[in-house]
N, C-alpha and C positions, 0 to 999 in steps of 0.2 A: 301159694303166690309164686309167680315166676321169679326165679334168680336174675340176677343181674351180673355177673364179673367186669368188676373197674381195672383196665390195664393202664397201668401209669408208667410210661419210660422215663427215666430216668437214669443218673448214677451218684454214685455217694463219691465224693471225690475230696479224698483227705490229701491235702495240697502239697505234704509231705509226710513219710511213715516209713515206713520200709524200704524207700526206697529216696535219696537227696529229692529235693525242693525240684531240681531243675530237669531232673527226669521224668520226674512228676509231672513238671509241665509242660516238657515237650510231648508226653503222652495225652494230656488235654488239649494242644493243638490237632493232633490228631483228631481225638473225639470230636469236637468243636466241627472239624471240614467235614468230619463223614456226617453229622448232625443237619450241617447247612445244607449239604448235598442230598440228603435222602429226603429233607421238608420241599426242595426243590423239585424231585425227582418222583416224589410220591404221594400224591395226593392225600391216599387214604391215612398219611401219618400225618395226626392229627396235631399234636401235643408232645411237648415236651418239660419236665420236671428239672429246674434247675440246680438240685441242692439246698434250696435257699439260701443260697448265697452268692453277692453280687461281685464279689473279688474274684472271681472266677473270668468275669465278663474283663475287667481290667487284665485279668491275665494273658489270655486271650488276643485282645487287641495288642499289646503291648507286641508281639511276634505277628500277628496278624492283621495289620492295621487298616489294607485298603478289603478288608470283608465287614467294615462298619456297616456298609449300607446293605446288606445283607442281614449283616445281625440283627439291625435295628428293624429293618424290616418284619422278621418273624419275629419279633418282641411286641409289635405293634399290634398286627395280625394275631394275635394272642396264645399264639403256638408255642413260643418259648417262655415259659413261666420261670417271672425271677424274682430272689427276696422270699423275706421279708430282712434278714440277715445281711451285714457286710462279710462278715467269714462265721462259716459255724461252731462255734467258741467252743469250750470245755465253761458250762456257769458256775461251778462252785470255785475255780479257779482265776476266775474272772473279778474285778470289784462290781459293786453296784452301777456303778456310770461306766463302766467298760460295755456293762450288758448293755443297757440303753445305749451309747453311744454307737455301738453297734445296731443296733435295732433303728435308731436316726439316722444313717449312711445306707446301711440297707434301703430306708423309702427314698430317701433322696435321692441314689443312685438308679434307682425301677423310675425315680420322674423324672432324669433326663430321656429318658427314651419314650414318655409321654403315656406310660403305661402304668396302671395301679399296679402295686405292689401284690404280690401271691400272697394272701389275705390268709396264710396257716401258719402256726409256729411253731414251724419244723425243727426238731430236734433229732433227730434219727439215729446218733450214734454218740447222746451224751452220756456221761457217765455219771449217772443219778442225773434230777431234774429239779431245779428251784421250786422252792414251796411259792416265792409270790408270782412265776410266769404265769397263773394266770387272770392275776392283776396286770402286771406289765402289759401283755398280750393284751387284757379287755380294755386297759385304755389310750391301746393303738389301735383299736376297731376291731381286733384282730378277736375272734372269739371259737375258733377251732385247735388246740392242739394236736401233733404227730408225732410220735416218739418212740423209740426203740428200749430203752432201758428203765427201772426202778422201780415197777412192778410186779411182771411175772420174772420167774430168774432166768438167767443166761448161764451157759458153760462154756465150755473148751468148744474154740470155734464158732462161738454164737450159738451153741446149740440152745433148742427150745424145751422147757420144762411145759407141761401141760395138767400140771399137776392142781385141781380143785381147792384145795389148801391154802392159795394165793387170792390176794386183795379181789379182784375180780374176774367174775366166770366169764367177761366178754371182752373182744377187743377192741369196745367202745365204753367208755364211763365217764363219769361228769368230774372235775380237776377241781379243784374249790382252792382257794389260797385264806392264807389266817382271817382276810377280811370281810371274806366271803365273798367274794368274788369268784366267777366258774363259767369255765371254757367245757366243750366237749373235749373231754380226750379219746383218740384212737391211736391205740398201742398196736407195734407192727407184733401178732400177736406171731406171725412166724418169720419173723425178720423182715428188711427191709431187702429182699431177694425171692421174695418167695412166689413170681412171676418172671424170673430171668429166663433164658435162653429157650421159649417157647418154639415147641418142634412144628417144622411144616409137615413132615410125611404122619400122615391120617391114623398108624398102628401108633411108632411116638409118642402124638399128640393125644390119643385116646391115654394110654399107660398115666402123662403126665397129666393130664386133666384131673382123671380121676382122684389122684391122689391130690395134688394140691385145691382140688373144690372142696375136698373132704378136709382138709385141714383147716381151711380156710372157714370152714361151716362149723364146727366148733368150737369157735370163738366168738363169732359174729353175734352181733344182737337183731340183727333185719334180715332183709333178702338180698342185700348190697351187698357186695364180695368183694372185696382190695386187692387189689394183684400187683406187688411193684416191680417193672421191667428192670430189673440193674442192679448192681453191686458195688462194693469199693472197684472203681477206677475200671466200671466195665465198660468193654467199647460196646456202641448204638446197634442194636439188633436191626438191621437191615431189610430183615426179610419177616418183620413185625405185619404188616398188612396180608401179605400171605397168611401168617400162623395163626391171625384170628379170624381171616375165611374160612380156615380150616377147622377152627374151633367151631364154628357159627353152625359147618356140615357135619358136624360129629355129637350136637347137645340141640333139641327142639325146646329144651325145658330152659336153658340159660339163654342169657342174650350179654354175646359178648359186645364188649367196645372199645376203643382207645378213648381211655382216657384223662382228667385231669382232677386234681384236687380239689378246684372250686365245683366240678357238676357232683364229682362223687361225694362231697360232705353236702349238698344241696339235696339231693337224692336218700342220703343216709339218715340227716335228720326227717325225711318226712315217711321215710318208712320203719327207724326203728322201735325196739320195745321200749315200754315204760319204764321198766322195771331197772333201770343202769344204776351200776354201784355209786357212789360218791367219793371218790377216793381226796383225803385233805393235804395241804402242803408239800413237804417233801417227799419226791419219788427217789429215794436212797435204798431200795430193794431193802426195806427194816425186814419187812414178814418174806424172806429167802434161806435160803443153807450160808448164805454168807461167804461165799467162798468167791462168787464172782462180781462184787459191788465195782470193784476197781479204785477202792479208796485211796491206796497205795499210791496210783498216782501223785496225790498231793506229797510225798515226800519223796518220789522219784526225781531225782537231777534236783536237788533244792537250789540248787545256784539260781536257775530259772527262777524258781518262785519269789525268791529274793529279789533278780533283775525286773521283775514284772512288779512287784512292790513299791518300787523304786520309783518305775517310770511312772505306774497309774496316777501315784500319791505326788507326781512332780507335775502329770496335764491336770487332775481334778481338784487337788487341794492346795496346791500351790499355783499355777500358769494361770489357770483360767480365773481364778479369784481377783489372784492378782491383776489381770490385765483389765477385769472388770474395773474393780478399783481407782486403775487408772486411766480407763474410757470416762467415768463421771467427770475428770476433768481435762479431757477433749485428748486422749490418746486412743489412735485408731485401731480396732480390737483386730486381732489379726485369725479371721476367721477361715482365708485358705493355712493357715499355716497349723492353725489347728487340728485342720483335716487332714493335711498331710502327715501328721505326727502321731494323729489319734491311728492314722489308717498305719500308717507304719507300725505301731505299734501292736494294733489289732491284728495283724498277719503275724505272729508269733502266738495267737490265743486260741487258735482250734485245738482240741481235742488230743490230737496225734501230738501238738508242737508243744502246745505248755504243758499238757501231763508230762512230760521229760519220756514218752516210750514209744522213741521212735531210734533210730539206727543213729551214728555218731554224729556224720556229716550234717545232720538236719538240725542239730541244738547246737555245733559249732555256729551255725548261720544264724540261728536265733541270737546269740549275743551281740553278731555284728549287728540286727536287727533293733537289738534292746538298747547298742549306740547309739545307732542313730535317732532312734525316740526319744532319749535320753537329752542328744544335743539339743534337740528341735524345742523342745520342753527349757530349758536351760536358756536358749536366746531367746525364746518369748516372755521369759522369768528376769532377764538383765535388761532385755529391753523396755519393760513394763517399766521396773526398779529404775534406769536410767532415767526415764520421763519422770515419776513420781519428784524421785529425788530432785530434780531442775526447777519442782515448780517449789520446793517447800519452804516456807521461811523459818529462815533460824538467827534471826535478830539477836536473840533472846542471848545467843552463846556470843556476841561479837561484844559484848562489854565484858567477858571473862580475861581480858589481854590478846597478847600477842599470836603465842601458841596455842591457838584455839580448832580443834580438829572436831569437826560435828558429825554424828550416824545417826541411820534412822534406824530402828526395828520393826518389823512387820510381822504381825499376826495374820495369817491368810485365811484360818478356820473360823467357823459358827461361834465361836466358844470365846469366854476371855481367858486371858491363859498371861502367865507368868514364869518362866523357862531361863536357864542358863545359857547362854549365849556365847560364841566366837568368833568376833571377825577381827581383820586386819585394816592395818590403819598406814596409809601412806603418807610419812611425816612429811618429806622432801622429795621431789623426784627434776630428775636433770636430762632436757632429750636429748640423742645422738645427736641434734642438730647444733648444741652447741658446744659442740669439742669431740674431741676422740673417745670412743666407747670404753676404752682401758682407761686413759686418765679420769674419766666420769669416774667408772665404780673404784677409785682410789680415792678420790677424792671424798665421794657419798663415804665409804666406808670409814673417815676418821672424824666425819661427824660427830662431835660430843652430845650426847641428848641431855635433855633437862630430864629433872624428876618430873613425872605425870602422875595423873589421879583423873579419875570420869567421875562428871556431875549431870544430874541428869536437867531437865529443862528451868529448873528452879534455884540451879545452882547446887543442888545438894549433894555431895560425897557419895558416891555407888561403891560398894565393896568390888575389888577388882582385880585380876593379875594381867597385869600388864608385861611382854615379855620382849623383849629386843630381838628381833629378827634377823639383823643386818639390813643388807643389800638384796634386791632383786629385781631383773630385768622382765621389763613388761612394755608395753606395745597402747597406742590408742588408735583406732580406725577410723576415722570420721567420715562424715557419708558425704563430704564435700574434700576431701584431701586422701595423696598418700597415705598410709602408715605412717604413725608417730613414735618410734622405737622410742626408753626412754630406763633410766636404773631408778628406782625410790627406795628411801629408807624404809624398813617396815616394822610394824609393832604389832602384835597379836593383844588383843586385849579379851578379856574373859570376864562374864559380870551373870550378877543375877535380874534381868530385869526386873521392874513394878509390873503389876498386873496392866497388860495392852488388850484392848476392847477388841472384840470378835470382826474381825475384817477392816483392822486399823494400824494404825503405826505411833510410837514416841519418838523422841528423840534425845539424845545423849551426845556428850561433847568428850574427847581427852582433852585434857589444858592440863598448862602446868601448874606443878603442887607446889607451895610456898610454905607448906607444914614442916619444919624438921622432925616433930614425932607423931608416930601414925598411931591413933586410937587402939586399944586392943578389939575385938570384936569375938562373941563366944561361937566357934566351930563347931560343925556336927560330929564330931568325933573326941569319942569321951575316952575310948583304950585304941589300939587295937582290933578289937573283939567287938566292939559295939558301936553303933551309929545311933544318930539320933535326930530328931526334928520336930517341930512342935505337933506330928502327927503322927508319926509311926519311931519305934525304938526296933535298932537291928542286932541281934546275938548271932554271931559264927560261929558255928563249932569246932573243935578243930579236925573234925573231915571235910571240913569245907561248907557243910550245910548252913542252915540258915533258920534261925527261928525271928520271927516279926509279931514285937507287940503293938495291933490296933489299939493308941493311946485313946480315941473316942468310944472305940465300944469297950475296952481293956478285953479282949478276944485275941488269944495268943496263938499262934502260927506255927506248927516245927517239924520240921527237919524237909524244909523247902530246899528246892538247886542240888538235888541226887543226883548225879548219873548212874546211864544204866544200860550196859551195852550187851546186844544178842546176836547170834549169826540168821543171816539172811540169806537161804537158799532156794530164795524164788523168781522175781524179775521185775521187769520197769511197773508190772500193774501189780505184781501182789506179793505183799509181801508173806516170808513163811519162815517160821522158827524149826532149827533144825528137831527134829522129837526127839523130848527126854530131857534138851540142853538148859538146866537153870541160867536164867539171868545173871549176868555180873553187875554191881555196886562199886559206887566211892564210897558208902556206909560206911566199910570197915579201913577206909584206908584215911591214914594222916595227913593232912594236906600241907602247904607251908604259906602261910598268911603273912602280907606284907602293905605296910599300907604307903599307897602313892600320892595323894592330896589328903591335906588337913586345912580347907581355908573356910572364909566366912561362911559363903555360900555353898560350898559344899564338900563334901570329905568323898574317898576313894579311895578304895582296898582291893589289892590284887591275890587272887587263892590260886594256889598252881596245885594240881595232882598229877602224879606218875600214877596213869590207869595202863596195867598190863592186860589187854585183849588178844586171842588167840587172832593169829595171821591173816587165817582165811580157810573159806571151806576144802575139804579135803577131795582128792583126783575124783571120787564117784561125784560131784556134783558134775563133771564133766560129761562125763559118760550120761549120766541122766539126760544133762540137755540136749545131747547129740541124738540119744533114741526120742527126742520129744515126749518126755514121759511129764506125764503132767504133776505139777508143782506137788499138789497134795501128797502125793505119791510116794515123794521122793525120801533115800532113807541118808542121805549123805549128812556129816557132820564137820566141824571145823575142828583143824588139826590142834594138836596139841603144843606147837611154836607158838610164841605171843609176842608181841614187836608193844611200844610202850607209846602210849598215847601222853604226850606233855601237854594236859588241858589247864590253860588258862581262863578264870574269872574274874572280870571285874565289877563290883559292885560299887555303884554310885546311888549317894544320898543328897539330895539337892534341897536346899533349906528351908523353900518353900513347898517341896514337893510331895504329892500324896503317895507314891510309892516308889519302891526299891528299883532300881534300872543295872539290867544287867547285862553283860558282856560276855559268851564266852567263845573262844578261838583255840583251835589246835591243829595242828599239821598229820593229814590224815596218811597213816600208812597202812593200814589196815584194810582188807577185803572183804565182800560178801556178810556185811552186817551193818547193825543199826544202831545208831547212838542217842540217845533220847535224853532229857530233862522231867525228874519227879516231882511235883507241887502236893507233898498232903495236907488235905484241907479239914480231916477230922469231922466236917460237915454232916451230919446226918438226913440225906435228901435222895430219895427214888428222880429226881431230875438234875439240869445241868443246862446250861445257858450257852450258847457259840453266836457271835456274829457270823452271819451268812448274808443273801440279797436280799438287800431292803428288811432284814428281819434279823433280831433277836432272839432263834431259834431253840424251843424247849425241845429239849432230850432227853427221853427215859435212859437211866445210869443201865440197864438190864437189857435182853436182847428179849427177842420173839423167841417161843418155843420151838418155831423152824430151824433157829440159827444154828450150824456145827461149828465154824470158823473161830477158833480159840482169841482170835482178835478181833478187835470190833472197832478199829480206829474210825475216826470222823473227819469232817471238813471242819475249816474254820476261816474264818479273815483274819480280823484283828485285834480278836479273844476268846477268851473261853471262861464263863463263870459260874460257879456255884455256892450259894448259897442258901440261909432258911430267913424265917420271919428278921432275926433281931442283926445280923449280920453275915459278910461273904468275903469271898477274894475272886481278883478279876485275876487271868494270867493273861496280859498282852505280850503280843509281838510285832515281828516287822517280816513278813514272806513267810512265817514257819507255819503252811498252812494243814498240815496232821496233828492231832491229839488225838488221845484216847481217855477215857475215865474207866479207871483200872477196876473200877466195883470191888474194891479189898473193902477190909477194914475200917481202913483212914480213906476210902474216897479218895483214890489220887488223880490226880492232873497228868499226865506224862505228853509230855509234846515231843514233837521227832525233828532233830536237832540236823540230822544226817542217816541216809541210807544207802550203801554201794550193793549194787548187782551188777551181773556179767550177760546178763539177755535180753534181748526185749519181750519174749514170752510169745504168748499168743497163735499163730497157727502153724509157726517153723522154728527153724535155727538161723539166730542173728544177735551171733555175738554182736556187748556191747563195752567194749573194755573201760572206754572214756565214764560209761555210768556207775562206775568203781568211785568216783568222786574222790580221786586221789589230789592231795594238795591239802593246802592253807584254807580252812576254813571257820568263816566271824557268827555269829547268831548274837539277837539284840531281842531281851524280854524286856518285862514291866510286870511284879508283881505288886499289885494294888489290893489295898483291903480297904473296906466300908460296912456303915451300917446299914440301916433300913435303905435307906436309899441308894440302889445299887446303880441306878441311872449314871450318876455322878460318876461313878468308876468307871461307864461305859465313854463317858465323852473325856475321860484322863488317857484311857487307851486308844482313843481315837485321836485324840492331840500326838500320842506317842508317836504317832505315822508319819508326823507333819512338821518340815524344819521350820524354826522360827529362820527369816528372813534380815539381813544386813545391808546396808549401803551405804561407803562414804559421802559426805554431803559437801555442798560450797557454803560458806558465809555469803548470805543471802539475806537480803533487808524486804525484801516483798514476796507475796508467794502465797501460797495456803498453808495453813496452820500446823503448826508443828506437832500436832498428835493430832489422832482422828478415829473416827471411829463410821464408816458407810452406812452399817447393817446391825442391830441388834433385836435378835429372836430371843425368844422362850417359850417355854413350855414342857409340862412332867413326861418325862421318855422320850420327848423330840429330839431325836436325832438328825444334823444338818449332814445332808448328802453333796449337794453343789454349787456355786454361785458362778453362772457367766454368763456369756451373754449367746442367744439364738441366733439364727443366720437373716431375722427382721431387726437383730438390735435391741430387743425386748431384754430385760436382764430377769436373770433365770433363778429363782432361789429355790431348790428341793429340798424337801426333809422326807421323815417319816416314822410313825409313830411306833417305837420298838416295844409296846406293851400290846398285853390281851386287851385292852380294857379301853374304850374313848375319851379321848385329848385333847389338846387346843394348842394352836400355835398363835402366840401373839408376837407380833412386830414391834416392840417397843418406840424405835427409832427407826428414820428409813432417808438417807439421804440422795435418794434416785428420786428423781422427778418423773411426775406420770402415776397412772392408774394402776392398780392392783386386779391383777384378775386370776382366780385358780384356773387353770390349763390341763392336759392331760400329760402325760408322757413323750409324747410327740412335741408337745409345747407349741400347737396348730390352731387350739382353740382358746377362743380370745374373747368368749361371752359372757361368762361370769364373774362380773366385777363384785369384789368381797372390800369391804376393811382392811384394820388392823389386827383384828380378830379372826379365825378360823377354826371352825370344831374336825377335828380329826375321827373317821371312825379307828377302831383296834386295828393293831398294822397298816393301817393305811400311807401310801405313799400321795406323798403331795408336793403338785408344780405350782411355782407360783410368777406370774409374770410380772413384772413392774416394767413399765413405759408409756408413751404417747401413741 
């Protein structure tokens, strides 16, 4: 049967990498002109391949503004293919509503230009690939993937392995995700270049034909042949319609074309073999040499991962809940500011920017980036709160006297939850307008305060510390006046709240206390050495470690919060232990235990170690990188000078809490290595549990018999668990997105706390001094233990992500009700993913089923008015109106719409 070769132009265009953001994009202005100009100039060029990604298009414009009608033109005309993407992310680094959120800017931005979306979900240069995109993907219509990575291996330079031993003999196979769900997948089996700089002179073109049809035919499963025109940040082949005349006079047997992704997978499907592998879930190159996954990433530049933590957990589990919330009582959802925030945001999540391994200048801008998301996130969080707050009535506190100061607290997660709490209370405040701003804070300042106590809506005493602030200057801005400059007295108050309903709020009062003796009440702290709670009991050691007895399974824990530091002389993607150099331990070293809170609610002990770590690697790692000798290779080691790590931990026990929360901070002086945290779980278990997208993903503790790579770290979100039938432990965190399961023994946990390199790696020399990660730096766990039910640990590390919310309130006699509750789900393994509202005003509830096995989500309560209909991921379709009941299959991710 006759061949066919599909030329597809194209370029992969990493927005920044190697070289700043903004050179990057004036060299995509460039591309962009000679693009228009040659669709313009050249009939026979058909097609063009947009990256799948529509931030591109914004970029563009934004220096090139009056070539809109142009652009939009060849967009229309169907020549410039865009989407399905807003930027093309890095997913494992991503959260679950980042991906999507992306994936719904991308179409929305293909349908301003009145153009469907590039119907493929193009991946081309991720590192590893989500086990559920091809759920995602199949319920955005979208049922073809294209991807570069996580099944055959890559090496130095993108080289191609061809080696039979790997998942599938073709560069086409079927994707399946845990719910069975399944896209075609085609694997660029020889890069996503392997049709670039096509020769016009006829000897050339003969030499390069040859060889690339023949590479190209060894993978293939049909007679269809892929050819992609482009590279990273290559410019438009010009003289593309000559070289495949040319091709056309030199092969009777092939027929070439220009062309595009929707004819060649239309074409592909109806002429390929039957016979395609099935490959399931995660493309994390498991069955590889291991040396090129690029997992390192996740712990390159953690600052990032942390910044990105931050902001995701402040638009999807905080902003948007919230503002839902307070749209059911008529506050207007603010859905351009959204997008502005989300997009802000998402232009730090490609591949190049959030793996942290790219050149300096390009992750200094990313922070300014993670600001500004951060604000945007922040004013739609005060503004929500400010409305809420205005309508609430607190009657209830106006017969407690005089001094009576009312807050509300807000729960913004799926979940109920119960959390220690801090906000500040402004007793008094006095504005510049009425006197001199010095005589003001003279006067504020010799205010006498009364004794105070917090009671909560009923009157009742809340255990509390209440702390004197003094003075401080603050400002109000009203949308109708100047600035209101102004001094208040302030109080810090600190409490345990009662348990607050999943996507609700109490309320709590300071007033004054008329008690002269205050109850005694019993602390969780019994020495020193031990904590306690009516769930879990904590032993220190005196290295600092930790052992935790689960008081419901009586299943004891030990020698948890190890450090364990090794030298790192590899780069921004991968990390490499110098050979030969054993691991260093706090094991054997004494720590000094000091404890900082003993109160009702909760106790707090701080462990300091003096870790002496070698300096940094010695002059031959220099020289290595200079010859670009590749990582594995390399024989340098770290000198024998050691500088002294002063690591601080804090471990807090909260009285209501189901696990340990810990703290740990040190000022990094140290080079070219990695400091990590050991969790042994003693567990006896060939698997291992990590949140990922949309999934609760199982993990064999052992490698493939291909693997060489003496490390085997992995991804995570926000935990890592293992367990067997009768009991387990969850390790949460907050950005610390590397672990690995050390397969000893004891089954350890070890998460990567910090890791400094000097390179970016990859195809030259680019020093990277800044990714030394010198300075001040915090990391925040959660080790949670449970029994059979390990679900329940999963939604305690999921609250761990999520601040509980405060707001001073007015004495208020009308209003809505001083607790409340919107939203209450349930269901065995349902996990809430989002609550907001779409750009119809529909309010938005996701979840998703993190078991093998099928589930049900019930709605308990549902204070949105309007019909309930499951929807898809796009959240477009609006035909299936369900109950309060819904059966979930295994993994299954689920939209649900509620409105009129």
């Amino acid at each position: 049967m006759r061949k066919k070769a599909h030329i597809i132009s194209h370029t992969h265009w990493d927005r920044e990498w190697y070289l700043p953001y903004e050179t990057h994009h004036m060299m995509l202005i460039k591309t962009m002109d000679t693009l228009l100009d040659t669709f313009e100039n050249d009939s026979q060029f058909k097609y063009y391949h947009l990256d799948g990604q529509t931030v591109l298009l914004e970029d563009y414009l934004e220096v090139r503004p009056q070539r809109k009608e142009l652009l939009e033109k060849v967009i229309k005309e169907g020549k410039l293919k865009i989407g399905p993407w807003y930027v093309l992310q890095d997913e494992f680094l991503t959260s679950s509503e980042s991906n999507i959120r992306n994936l719904q800017y991308g179409h929305k931005d293909a349908g301003k230009y009145n153009k469907d979306v590039a119907k493929v979900g193009y991946f081309p240069d991720s590192f590893g690939n989500m086990g559920q995109a091809p759920q995602i993907l199949k319920q955005a219509g979208i049922d073809t993937a294209a991807f570069g990575r996580g099944v055959k291996p890559t090496g130095f330079n993108n080289e191609v392995s061809a080696d039979d031993k790997f998942e599938s003999p073709y560069s086409e196979m079927y994707w399946e995700s845990p719910d069975g769900s399944r896209v075609l997948g085609i694997l660029f089996a020889n890069w996503y270049c392997n049709g670039m700089e096509v020769p016009t002179n006829p000897d050339e073109a003969k030499e390069y034909w040859d060889k690339r049809l023949d590479d190209a035919a060894k993978f293939a499963s049909s007679n269809q042949l892929l050819f992609m025109n482009g590279c990273d940040h290559q410019p438009v082949q010009t003289d593309l319609s000559q070289a495949i005349n040319t091709a056309k006079d030199l092969y009777d047997d092939i027929e070439f074309v220009h062309s595009n992704f929707d004819d060649y997978i239309k074409e592909l499907r109806e002429n390929m073999n039957d016979d395609l592998q099935v490959i399931k879930g995660e493309l994390r190159s498991q069955q590889t040499d291991g040396w090129y996954t690029l997992v390192n990433t996740a712990s390159a530049r953690v600052y990032l991962k942390q910044w990105n933590q931050l902001c995701q957990t402040l638009f999807e589990k905080v902003a948007e809940p919230l503002a839902t919330m307070a749209h059911n009582f008529g506050f207007e959802y603010p859905h351009h500011l959204f997008e502005y925030g989300w997009k802000s945001l998402m232009k730090n999540h490609p591949h190049d920017s959030i793996c942290g391994c790219s050149v300096d200048e390009v992750h200094r801008e990313m922070v300014a980036r993670f600001d500004k998301a951060k604000d945007v996130a922040k004013y739609i969080i005060n503004e929500s709160l400010m409305y809420l707050g205005s309508q609430i009535n607190t009657e209830k506190f106006s017969k407690l006297g005089e001094e009576v100061h009312p807050f509300m607290i807000v729960n913004t997660t799926g979940y109920d939850r119960c959390s220690v709490i801090s906000t500040d209370i402004k007793l008094y405040k006095k504005y510049f307008r009425e006197g001199h701003p010095n005589l003001i804070a003279k006067e504020m300042r010799k205010v006498e305060l009364p004794k105070f106590k917090v009671v909560d809506s009923d009157g009742n005493k809340i255990d509390a510390r209440i702390t004197d602030l003094g003075i401080k200057f603050d400002y109000d801005l009203p949308d109708d006046k100047f600035r209101q400059p102004y001094y208040s007295r302030l109080v810090r108050v600190e409490l345990e709240t009662k348990n607050i309903k999943s996507f609700g709020w109490d309320t709590y009062a300071l007033v004054k206390d008329d008690e002269i003796i205050d109850n005694e009440t019993k602390s969780s702290l019994i020495n020193e050495n031990i904590l306690e709670n009516e769930n879990i009991k904590v032993e220190i050691n005196e290295n600092g470690s930790v052992n935790i007895l689960d008081k419901n399974t009586n299943k004891k824990f030990k020698d948890l919060c190890i450090y364990e530091n090794t030298g790192d002389i590899g780069n921004e993607y991968i990390y490499m232990k110098p050979v030969g150099e054993v691991p260093l331990t706090t094991k054997d070293i004494k720590a000094d235990i000091k404890v900082v809170d003993d109160l009702p609610y909760k106790a707090v002990v701080e462990i300091t170690h003096n870790f002496e770590v070698p300096a940094c690697a010695n002059e031959l790692l220099n020289k290595e990188i200079e010859e670009v000798l590749e990582f594995k290779h390399r024989k340098s080691q770290r000198v024998k000078e050691t500088v002294a790590l002063i690591i601080k931990t804090t471990l807090t026990l909260e009285k209501s809490s189901k696990g340990l929360k810990i703290k740990s901070s040190f000022n990094n002086i140290a080079k070219d290595h990695r400091m990590r945290m050991l969790f042994a779980t003693d567990i006896k278990s060939d698997v291992h549990f990590a949140e990922s997208i949309f999934e609760v993903a199982k993990r064999s503790n052992t490698t493939y018999e291909t693997w060489e790579n003496p490390s085997n770290c992995q991804h995570q979100h926000g935990f890592v668990n293992v367990h067997n039938e009768e009991y387990g432990i969850t390790i949460a965190n907050k950005g610390l997105n590397e672990y690995e399961m050390l397969n000893d023994e004891r089954n350890q946990v070890a998460v990567t706390l910090l890791r400094s390199v000097r390179e970016l790696g990859d195809w030259g020399v680019f020093e990277t001094p800044e990714a030394q990660c010198q300075g001040q730096y915090e990391s925040e766990l959660e080790i949670i233990t449970h029994g059979q039910d390990m679900y329940e640990s999963f939604r305690e590390a999921n609250m761990f992500q999520v601040p509980v919310l405060t707001k001073q309130l007015d004495l208020k006699t009308d209003g809505i009700s001083h607790n409340y509750n919107l939203l209450d789900i349930e269901g065995k393994a349902v996990m809430w993913s989002t609550l907001k509202l779409n750009e119809n005003n529909k309010t938005i509830l996701r979840v998703f089923n993190a078991s093998y096995v099928d589930s049900s989500l019930n709605i308990n309560k549902c204070e949105i008015k309007g019909k309930k209909y499951k929807t898809n991921i796009l959240e477009e379709d609006m035909k299936n109106i369900i109950e309060n009941s819904i059966s979930l299959r295994k993994s299954e991710i689920a939209t649900i719409a509620i409105g009129n």
